[in-house]
C-alpha positions as CSV (number, residue, x, y, z in Angstrom):
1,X,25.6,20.5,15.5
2,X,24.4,17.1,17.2
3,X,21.4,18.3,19.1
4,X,17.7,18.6,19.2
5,X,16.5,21.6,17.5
6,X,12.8,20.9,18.0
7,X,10.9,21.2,21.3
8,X,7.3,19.8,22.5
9,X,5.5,22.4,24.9
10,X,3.8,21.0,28.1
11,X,0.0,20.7,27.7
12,X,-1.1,24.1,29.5
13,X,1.7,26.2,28.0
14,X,0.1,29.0,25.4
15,X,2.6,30.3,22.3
16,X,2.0,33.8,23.8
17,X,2.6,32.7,27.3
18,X,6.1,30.8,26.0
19,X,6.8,34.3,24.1
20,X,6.8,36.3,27.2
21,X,8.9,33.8,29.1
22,X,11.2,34.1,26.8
23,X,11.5,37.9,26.5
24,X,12.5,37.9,30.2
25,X,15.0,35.6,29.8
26,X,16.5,37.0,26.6
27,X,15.9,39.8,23.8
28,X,13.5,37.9,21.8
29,X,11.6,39.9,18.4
30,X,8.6,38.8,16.9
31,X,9.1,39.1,13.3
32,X,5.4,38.0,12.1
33,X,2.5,35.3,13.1
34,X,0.4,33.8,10.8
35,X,-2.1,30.8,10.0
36,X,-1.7,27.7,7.7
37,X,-3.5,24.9,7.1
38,X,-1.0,21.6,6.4
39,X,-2.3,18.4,4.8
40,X,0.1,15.3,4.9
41,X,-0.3,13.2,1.8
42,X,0.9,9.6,1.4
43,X,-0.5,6.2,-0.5
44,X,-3.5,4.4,1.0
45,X,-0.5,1.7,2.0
46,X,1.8,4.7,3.3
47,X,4.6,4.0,1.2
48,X,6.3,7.5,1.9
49,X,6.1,7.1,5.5
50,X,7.9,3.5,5.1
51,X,10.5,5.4,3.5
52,X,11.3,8.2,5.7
53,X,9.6,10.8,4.0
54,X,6.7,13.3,4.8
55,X,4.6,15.1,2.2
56,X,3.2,18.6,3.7
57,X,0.9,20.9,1.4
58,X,0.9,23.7,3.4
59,X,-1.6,26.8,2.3
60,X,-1.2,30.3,4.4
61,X,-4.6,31.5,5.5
62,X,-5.1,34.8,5.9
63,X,-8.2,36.9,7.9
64,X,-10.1,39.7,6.1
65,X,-12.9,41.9,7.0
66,X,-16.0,41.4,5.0
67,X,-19.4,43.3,5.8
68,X,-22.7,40.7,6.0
69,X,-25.3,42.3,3.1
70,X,-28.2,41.7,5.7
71,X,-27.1,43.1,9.2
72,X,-24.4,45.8,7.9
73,X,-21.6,44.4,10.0
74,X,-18.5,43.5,9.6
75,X,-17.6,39.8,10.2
76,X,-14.1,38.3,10.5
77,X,-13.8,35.1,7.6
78,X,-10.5,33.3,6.7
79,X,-9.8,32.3,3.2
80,X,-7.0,31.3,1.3
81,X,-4.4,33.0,0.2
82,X,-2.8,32.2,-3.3
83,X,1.2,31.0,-1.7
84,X,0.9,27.6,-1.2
85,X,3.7,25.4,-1.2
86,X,4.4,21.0,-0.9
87,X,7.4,20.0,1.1
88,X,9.2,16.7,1.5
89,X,11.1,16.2,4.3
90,X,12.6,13.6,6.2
91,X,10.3,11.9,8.6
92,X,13.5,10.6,10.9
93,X,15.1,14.2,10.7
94,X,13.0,16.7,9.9
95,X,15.3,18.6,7.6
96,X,13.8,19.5,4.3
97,X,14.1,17.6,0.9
98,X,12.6,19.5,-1.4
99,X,10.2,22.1,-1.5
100,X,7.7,24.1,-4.3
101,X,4.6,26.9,-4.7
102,X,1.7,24.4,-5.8
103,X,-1.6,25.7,-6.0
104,X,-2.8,22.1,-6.0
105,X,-1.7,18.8,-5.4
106,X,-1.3,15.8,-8.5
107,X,-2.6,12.6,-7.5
108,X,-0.2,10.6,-8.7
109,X,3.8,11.4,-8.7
110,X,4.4,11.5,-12.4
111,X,2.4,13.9,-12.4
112,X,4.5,16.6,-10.8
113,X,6.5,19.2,-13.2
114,X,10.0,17.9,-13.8
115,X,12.4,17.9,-10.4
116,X,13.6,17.1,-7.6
117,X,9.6,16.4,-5.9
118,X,8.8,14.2,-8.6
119,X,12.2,11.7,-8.5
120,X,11.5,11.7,-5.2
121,X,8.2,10.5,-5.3
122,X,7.5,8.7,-8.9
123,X,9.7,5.6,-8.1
124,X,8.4,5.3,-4.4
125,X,4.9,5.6,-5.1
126,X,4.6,3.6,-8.2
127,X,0.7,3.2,-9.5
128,X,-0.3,4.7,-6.5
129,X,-2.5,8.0,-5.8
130,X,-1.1,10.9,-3.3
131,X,-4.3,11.1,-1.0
132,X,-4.8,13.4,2.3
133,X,-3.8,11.3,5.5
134,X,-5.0,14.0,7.6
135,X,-5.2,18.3,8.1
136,X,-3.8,20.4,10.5
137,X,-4.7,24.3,10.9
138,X,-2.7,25.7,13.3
139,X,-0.6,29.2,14.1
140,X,3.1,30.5,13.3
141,X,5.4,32.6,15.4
142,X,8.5,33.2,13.4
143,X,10.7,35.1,16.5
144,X,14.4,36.3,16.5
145,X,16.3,36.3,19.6
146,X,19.0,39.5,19.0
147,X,22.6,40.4,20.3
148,X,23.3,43.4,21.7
149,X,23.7,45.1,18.4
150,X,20.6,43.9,17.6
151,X,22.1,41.0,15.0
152,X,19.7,38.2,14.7
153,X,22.0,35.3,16.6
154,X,18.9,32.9,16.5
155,X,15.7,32.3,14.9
156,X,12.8,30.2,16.3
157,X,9.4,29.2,14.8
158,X,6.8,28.5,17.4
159,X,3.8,26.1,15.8
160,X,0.5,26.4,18.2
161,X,-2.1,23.6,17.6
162,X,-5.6,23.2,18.7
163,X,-5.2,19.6,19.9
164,X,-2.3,18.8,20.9
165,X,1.1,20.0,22.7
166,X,2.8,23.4,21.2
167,X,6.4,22.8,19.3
168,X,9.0,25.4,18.8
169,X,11.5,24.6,16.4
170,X,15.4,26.6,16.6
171,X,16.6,27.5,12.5
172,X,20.8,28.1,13.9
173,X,22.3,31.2,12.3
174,X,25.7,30.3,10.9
175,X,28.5,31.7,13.2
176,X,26.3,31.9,15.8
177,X,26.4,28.0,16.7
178,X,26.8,28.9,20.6
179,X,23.6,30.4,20.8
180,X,21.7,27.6,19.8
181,X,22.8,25.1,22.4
182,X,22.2,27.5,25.5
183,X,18.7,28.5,24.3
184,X,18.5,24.6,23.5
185,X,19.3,24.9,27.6
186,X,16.9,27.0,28.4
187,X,14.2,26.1,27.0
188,X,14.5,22.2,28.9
189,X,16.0,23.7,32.3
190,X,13.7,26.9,33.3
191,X,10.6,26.8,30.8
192,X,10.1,22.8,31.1
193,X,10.4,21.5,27.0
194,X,11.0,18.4,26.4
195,X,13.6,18.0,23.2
196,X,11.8,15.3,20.8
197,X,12.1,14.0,17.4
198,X,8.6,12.5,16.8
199,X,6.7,13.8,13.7
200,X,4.0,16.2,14.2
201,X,2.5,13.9,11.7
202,X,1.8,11.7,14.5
203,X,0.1,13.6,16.8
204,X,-2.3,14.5,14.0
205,X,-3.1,11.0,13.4
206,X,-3.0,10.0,16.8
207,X,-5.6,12.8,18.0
208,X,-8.1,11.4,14.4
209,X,-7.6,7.7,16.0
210,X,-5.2,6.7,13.1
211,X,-1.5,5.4,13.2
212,X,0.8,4.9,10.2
213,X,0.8,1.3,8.7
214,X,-2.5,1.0,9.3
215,X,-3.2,-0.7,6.3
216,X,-1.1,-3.3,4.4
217,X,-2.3,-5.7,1.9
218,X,0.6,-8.1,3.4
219,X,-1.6,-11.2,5.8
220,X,-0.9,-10.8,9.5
221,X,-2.9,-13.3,10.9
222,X,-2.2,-14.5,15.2
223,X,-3.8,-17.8,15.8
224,X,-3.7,-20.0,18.9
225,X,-2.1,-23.3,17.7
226,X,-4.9,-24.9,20.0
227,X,-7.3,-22.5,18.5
228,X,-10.1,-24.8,17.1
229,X,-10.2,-24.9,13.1
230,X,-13.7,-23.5,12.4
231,X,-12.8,-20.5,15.1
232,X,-9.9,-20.0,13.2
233,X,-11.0,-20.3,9.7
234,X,-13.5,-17.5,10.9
235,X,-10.6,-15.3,11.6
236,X,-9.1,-15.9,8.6
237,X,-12.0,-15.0,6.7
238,X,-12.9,-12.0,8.8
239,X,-9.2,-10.3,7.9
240,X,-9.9,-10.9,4.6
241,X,-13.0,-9.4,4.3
242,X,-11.9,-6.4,5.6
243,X,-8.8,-6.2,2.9
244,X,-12.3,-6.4,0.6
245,X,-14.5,-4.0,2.0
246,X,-11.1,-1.5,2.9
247,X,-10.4,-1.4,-0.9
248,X,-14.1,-1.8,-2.4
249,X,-15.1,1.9,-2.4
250,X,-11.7,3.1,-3.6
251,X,-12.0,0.1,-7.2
252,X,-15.6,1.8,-7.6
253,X,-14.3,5.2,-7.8
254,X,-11.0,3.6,-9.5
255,X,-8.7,6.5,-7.3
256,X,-5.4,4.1,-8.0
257,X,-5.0,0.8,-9.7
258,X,-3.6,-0.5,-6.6
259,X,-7.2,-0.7,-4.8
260,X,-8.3,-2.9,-7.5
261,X,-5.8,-5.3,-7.2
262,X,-5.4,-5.8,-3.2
263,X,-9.5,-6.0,-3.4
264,X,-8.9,-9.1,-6.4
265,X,-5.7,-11.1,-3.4
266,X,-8.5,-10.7,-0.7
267,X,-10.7,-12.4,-3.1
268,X,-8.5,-15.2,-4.5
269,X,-7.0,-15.7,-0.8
270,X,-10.7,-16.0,0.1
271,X,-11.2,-18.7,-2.8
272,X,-8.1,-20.4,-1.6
273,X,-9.1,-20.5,1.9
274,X,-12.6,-22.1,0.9
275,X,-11.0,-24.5,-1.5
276,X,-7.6,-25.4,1.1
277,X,-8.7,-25.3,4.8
278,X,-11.2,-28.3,3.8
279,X,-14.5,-29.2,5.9
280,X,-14.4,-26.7,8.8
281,X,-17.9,-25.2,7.5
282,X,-20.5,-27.2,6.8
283,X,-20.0,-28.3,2.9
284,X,-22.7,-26.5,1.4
285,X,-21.9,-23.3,3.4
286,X,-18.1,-23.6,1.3
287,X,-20.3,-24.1,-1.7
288,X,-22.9,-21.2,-2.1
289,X,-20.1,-18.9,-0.8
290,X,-17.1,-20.6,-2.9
291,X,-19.8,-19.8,-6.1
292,X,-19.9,-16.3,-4.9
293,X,-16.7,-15.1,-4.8
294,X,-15.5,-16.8,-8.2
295,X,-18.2,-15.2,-9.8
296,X,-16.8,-11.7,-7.9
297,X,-13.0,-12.9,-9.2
298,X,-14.3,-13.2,-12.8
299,X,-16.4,-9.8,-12.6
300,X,-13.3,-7.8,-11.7
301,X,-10.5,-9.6,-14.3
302,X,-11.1,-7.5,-17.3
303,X,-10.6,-4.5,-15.7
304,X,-7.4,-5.6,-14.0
305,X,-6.4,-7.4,-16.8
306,X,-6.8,-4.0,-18.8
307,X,-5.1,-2.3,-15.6
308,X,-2.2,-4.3,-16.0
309,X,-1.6,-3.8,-19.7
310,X,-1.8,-0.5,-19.0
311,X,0.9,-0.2,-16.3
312,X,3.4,-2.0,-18.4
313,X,3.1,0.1,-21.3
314,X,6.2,1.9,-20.8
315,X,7.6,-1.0,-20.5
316,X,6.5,-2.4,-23.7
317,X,7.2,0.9,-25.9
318,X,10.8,0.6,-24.5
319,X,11.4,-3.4,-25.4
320,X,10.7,-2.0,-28.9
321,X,13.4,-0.6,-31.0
322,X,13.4,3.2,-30.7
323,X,12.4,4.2,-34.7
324,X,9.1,2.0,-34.1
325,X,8.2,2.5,-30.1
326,X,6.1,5.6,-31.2
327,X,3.7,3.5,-33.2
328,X,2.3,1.6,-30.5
329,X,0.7,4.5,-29.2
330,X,-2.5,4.3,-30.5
331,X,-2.7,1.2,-28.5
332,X,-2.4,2.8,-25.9
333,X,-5.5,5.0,-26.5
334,X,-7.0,1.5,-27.7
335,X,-6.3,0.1,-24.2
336,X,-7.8,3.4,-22.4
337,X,-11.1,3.3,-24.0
338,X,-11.8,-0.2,-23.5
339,X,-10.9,0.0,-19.5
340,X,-12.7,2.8,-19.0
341,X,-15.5,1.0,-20.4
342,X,-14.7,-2.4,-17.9
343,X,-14.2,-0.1,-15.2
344,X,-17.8,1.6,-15.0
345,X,-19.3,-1.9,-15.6
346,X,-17.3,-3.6,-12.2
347,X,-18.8,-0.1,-10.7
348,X,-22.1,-1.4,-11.2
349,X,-21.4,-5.2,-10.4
350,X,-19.9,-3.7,-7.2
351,X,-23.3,-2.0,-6.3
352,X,-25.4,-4.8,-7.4
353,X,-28.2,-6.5,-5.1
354,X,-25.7,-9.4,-5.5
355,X,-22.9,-8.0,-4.4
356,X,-23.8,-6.2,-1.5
357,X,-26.5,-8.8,-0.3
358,X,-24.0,-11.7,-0.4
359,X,-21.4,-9.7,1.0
360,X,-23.5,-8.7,3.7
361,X,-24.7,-12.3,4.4
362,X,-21.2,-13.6,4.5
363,X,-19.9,-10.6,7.2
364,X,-23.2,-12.4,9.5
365,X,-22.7,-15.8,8.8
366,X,-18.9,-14.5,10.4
367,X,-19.8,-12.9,13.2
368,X,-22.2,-15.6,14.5
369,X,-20.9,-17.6,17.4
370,X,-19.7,-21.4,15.9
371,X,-21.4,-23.0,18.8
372,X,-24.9,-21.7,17.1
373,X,-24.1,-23.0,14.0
374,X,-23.5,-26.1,12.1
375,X,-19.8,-27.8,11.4
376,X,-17.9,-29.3,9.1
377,X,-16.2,-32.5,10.1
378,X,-12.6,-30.9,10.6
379,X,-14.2,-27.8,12.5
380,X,-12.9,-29.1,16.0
381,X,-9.6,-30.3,14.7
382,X,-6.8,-28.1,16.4
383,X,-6.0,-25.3,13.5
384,X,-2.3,-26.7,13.9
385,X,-2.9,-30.3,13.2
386,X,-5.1,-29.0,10.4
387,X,-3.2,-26.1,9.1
388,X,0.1,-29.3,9.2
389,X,-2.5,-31.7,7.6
390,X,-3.7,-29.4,4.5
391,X,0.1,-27.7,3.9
392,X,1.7,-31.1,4.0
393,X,-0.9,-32.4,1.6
394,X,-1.1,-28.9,-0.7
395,X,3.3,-29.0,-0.6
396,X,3.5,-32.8,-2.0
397,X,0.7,-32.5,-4.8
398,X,3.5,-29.6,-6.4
399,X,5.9,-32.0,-6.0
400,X,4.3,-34.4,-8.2
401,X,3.1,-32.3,-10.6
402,X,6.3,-30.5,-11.1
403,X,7.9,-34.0,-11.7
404,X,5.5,-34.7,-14.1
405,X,6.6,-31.7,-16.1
406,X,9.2,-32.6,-19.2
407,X,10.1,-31.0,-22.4
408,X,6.4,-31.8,-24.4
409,X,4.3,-31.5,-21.6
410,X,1.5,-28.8,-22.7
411,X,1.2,-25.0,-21.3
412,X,-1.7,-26.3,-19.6
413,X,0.4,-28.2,-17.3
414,X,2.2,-25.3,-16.1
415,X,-0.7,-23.3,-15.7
416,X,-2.2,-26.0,-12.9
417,X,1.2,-26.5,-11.2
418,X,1.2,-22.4,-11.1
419,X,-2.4,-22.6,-9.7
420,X,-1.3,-25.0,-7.2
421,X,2.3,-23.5,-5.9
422,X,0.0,-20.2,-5.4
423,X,-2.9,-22.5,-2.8
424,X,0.3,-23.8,-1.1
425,X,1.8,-19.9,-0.8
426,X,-1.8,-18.3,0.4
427,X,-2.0,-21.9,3.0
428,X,1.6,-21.0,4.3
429,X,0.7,-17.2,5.0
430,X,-2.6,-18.1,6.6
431,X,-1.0,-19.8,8.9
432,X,2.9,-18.5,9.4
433,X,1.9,-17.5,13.0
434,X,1.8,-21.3,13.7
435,X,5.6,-21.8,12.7
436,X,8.6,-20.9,14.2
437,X,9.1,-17.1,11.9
438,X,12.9,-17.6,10.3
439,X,11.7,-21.1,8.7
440,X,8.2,-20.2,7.5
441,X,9.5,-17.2,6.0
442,X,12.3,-19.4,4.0
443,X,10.4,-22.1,3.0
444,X,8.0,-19.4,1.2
445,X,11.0,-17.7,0.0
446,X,12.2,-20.9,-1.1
447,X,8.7,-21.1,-3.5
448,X,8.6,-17.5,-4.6
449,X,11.3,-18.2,-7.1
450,X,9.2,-20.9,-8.6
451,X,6.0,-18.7,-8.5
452,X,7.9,-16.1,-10.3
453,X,8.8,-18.3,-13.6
454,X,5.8,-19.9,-13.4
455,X,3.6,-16.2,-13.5
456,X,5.8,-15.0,-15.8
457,X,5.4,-18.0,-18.5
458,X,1.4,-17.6,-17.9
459,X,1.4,-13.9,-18.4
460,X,3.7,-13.3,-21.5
461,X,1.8,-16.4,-23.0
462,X,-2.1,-14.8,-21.9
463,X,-0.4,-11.1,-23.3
464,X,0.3,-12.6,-26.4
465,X,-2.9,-13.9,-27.2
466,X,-4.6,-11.2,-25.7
467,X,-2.6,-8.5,-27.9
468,X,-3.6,-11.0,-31.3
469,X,-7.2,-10.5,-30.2
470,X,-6.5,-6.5,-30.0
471,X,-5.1,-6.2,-32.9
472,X,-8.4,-7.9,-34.9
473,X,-10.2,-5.3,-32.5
474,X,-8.7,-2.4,-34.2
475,X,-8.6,-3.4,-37.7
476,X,-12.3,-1.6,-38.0
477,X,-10.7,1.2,-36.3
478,X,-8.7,3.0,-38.8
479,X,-5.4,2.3,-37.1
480,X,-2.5,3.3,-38.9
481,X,-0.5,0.2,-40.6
482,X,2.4,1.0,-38.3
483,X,0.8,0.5,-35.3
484,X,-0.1,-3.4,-35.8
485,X,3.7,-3.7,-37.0
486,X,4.7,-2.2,-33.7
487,X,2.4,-4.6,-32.1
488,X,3.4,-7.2,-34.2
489,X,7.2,-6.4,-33.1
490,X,5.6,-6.4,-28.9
491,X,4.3,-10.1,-29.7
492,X,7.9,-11.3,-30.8
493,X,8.9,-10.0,-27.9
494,X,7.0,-11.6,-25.3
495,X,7.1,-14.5,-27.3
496,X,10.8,-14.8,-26.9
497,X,10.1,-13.9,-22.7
498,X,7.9,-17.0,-22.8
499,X,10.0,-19.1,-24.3
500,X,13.1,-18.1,-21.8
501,X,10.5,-18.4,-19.0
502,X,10.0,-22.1,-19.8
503,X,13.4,-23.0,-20.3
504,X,14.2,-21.3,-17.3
505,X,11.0,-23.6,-15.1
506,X,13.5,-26.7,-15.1
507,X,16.8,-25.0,-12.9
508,X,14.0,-23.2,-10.9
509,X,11.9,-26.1,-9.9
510,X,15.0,-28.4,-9.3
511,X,15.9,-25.3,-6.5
512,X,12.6,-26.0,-5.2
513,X,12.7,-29.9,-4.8
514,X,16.3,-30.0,-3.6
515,X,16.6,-32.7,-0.5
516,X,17.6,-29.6,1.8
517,X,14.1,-27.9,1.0
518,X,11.8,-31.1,1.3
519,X,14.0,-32.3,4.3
520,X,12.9,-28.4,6.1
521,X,9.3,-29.0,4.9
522,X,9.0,-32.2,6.1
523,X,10.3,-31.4,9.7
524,X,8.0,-27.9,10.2
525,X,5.2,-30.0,8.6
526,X,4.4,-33.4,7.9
527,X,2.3,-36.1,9.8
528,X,4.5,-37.5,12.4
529,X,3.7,-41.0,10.9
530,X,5.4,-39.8,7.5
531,X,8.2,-38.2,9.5
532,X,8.9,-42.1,10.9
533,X,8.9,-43.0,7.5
534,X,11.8,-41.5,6.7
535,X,14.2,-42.7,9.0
């Protein structure tokens, strides 16, 4: 059947009114009504929404009589009944997934009991918590519409919300196909429904001011290429210290790992951005605040460090051969403690006089108009001619330190080229709006692969040494001799990762300094006087 099978009420039109329409126009039975309460879940970046899928806890309510001790009367209270039940469905669709009785709902998708709700969800939300996007209460109709020998040809649930326009959705009875499509009819032609396929999911949102997507850690930045730099740089900042204040609560209360780490990019971006768009505040403006959020960047790296370890776990158990992968566990424990530990002292960093002060200064300094303050010499530069200027320059200084790379140069020296590709990578999304989309996105493509061998050579080499240090940690702590051969086994391992890593930089950053890729760079960005130069 290739029709709608859900229909939006018009505004003024009551479930009871619709119910007695109906019953003139066709032998409709109303098999029960009832009240629920549905709560949509999803992850604070609405990662089940991006993937077609709606999470509904839905609780029935129920009304009982109770008599008030004081006055002797009896009042009318609703409370919860003990069916509950979570349902996936498709957003696109609205045909159900997967469904369960749940008294409550896990934060986190491994979490669920073993099924078809928690492959659904585990791989699509990751690290990340299930949280309440919104709550609707509202009222059920369940009708049948019956033959003339009373057989049940049809069946029809009729929602009726507070806020917003009534639905009524048709449940087709097999063999009975026929009926369906001329109450479908009906229901458009003489009691004015419109058919629709939008979620009910966004009407909620919609009437608590929120949309879907409204958060993403991803930069999305529009600037006037005629904007003027310090303007623009303002902007910049201003986005970024949102991602920070969106996330900060959310790392105090450490609801998902995820908050932590969006709130640390905002920070670095915000680093890079003070470091990279060079002299559009005055200098000692970029100082005091530059000072600031490094000492923020190093205040939250143990516990994301210790995040981070903790994620990959899994990972490292299962690098292991089987017989052994049971003896790391008491690392595992090991790491636990000592997070827990980092985490409640970035809670209290995070509600310092510092913190909030500075903070709180920095959000001013932004909102104050540019005119009222001091500049920096670039500040009334076009943001394009700088934005060209400082990617140009940021793009040629990996050039020659990538070339300066061989066989004996030290880890250090891939460390600073890594440090530099990522300032060239946060100065190309700061200002992508500038460039015409399909070759911005490539050229940062194009530097991604290089990031990625580069990160990866830095982090097996810093897990190494950091997993030496552990293992002195928990010599004291009666660990069984097992578990440091286990770990001993893990640093052979990521040993061998770094050491393909490495060998791997050479093909990697040959792909990145290939004539076709310095030829596209050149064109989107350098100094027209260089561009002459080349011809």
């Amino acid at each position: 059947m290739n029709m709608s099978l859900q229909f939006e009420f018009p505004l003024s039109l009551t479930a009871e009114q619709f119910i007695a329409e109906l019953s003139r126009e066709t032998d409709t039975q109303l098999a029960s009504t009832q009240s629920y309460s549905k709560t949509y879940y999803d992850s604070f970046d609405w990662r089940l929404y991006s993937n077609d899928v709606s999470c509904e806890f839905t609780v029935r309510l129920r009304s009982r009589q109770a008599v008030d001790g004081a006055n002797k009367q009896a009042i009318s209270k609703v409370e919860r009944q003990a069916d509950s039940a979570l349902t996936l469905r498709s957003l696109k669709s609205g045909l159900m997934i997967a469904g369960s009785a749940l008294k409550k709902v896990p934060s986190f998708g491994k979490a669920f009991e073993p099924g078809i709700i928690r492959d659904k969800l585990t791989p699509l939300l990751e690290m990340r918590a299930l949280l309440p996007v919104c709550r609707l209460d509202y009222q059920l109709y369940r009708l049948n519409i019956v033959n003339e020998d009373q057989k049940t040809i049809l069946r029809l649930l009729v929602e009726e919300y507070g806020s917003f326009n009534n639905r009524v959705l048709l449940q087709p009875v097999k063999g009975y196909d026929k009926a369906a499509e001329q109450l479908a009819e009906l229901l458009t032609t003489s009691l004015n429904l419109t058919a629709t396929d939008a979620p009910v999911l966004l009407k909620a949102l919609q009437v608590q001011g929120r949309q879907p997507n409204d958060y993403s850690s991803k930069l999305n930045i529009n600037l006037d290429p005629a904007m003027r730099a310090d303007i623009a740089g303002k902007l910049i900042y201003s986005h970024l210290l949102k991602a920070i204040k969106v996330n900060e609560q959310d790392t105090i209360t450490a609801t998902d790992s995820e908050f932590l780490h969006d709130f640390r990019v905002a920070i670095r971006r915000t680093r890079a951005a003070l470091s990279q768009i060079k002299h559009i505040l005055p200098d000692q403006i970029s100082a005091y605040y530059a000072d600031f959020f490094s000492w923020l960047g190093q205040v939250t790296g143990p516990t994301r460090d210790l995040d981070v370890y903790l994620l990959s776990f899994e990972d490292y158990k299962n690098s292991l051969p089987e017989s052994i992968r049971e003896d790391l566990d008491p690392l595992y424990d090991f790491l636990l403690v000592k997070q827990q530990k980092a985490q409640q002292e970035l809670a209290k960093k995070l509600q310092s006089t510092r913190y909030l002060s500075t903070l709180s200064e920095w959000e001013q300094y932004l909102k104050e108009p540019s005119y009222s303050q001091a500049m920096g010499k670039n500040a009334q530069l076009t943001i394009k001619a700088l934005a060209d200027q400082r990617i140009w320059k940021s793009f040629t200084r990996v050039l020659e330190e990538g070339e300066a790379i061989n066989d004996q140069s030290p880890a250090e020296s891939l460390h600073d080229l890594r440090k530099s590709c990522k300032k060239l990578r946060y100065l190309m999304e700061f200002f992508q709006s500038l460039y015409p989309e399909d070759q911005i996105k490539q050229l940062i493509k194009s530097l991604k692969g290089l990031q990625e061998v580069l990160g990866d050579f830095q982090d097996f080499a810093v897990q190494e040494h950091t997993l030496k240090v552990f293992s002195e940690e928990m010599i004291t702590l009666n660990v069984p001799a097992h578990t440091f051969l286990a770990m001993g086994a893990l640093i052979q391992d990521l040993d061998a990762h770094r050491s393909n890593a490495r060998k791997d930089f050479g093909s990697k950053f040959a792909e990145f300094k290939q004539d076709q890729n310095q030829s596209a760079f050149k064109l989107l960005l350098a100094p027209t006087k260089i561009r002459k130069d080349q011809h």
